[in-house]
C-alpha positions as CSV (number, residue, x, y, z in Angstrom):
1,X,46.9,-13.2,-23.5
2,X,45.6,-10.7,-20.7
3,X,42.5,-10.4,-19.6
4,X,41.0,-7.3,-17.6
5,X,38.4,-4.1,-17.8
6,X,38.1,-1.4,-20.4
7,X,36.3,1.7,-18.7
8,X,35.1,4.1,-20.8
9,X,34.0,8.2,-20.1
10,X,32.5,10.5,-20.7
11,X,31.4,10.7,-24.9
12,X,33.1,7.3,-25.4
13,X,30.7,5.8,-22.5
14,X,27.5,6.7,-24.3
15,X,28.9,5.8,-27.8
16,X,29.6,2.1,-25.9
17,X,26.4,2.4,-24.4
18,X,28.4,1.1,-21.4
19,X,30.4,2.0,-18.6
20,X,32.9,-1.2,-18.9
21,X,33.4,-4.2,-20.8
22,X,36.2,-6.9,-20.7
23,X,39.3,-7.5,-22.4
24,X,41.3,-10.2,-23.8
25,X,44.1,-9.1,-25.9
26,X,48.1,-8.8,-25.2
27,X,48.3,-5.1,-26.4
28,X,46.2,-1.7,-26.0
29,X,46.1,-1.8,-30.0
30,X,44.0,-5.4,-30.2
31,X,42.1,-4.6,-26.7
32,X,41.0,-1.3,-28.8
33,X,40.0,-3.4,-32.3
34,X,38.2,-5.5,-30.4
35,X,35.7,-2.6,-28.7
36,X,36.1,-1.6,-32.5
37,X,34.7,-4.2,-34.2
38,X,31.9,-4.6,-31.3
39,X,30.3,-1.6,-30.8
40,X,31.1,0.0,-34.5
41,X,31.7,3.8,-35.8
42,X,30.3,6.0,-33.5
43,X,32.6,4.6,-30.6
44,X,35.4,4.6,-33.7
45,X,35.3,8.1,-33.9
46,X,35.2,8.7,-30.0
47,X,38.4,6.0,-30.0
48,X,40.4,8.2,-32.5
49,X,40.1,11.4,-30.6
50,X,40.6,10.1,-27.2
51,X,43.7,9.5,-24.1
52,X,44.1,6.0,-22.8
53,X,45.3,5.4,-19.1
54,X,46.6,1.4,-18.7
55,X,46.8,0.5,-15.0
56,X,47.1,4.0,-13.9
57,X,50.1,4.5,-16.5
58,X,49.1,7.7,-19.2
59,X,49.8,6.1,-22.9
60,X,50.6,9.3,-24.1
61,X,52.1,9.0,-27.5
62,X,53.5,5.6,-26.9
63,X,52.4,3.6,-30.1
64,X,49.4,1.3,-29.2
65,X,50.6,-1.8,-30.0
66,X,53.9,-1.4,-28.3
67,X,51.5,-0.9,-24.7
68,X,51.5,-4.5,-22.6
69,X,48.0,-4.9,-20.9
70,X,48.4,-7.1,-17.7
71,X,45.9,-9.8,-16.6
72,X,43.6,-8.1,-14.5
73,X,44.4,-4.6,-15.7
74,X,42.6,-1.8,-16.4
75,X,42.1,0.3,-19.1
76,X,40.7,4.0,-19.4
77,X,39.3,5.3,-22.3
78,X,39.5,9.1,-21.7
79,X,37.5,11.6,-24.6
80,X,38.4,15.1,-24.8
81,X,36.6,16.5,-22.2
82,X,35.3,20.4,-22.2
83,X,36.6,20.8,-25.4
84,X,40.0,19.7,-24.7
């Protein structure tokens, strides 16, 4: 198991109500139900529409659960910005 930081922007900050919080999972898919199950559906909805960075590394449409974290790694949670 990994631990490092989720960072959150933007929408998905203010649905958090905070700018980072810890991890402990192996994969982006249980680092994500974690922040799920902690901070409930507004941040659920901001999740489903937003881009994940891991360690500088875009996700893109690389299934969640197949994404390693590392320990000490970073990951950015990145809502549509401007519309996009």
């Amino acid at each position: 198991m990994a631990r490092g930081t989720v960072r959150f922007w933007a929408a998905a900050k203010a649905a958090a109500g905070a700018a980072e919080e810890p991890y402990d999972a192996t994969t982006l898919a249980e680092a994500l139900a974690g922040v799920r199950s902690r901070h409930g559906e507004a941040l659920a909805r901001v999740l489903d529409r937003s881009s994940y960075v891991v360690d500088g590394d875009p996700v893109g449409g690389r299934q969640h659960d197949a994404v390693l974290l590392s320990d000490g790694g970073c990951v950015e949670v990145l809502p549509p910005f401007a519309g996009g």
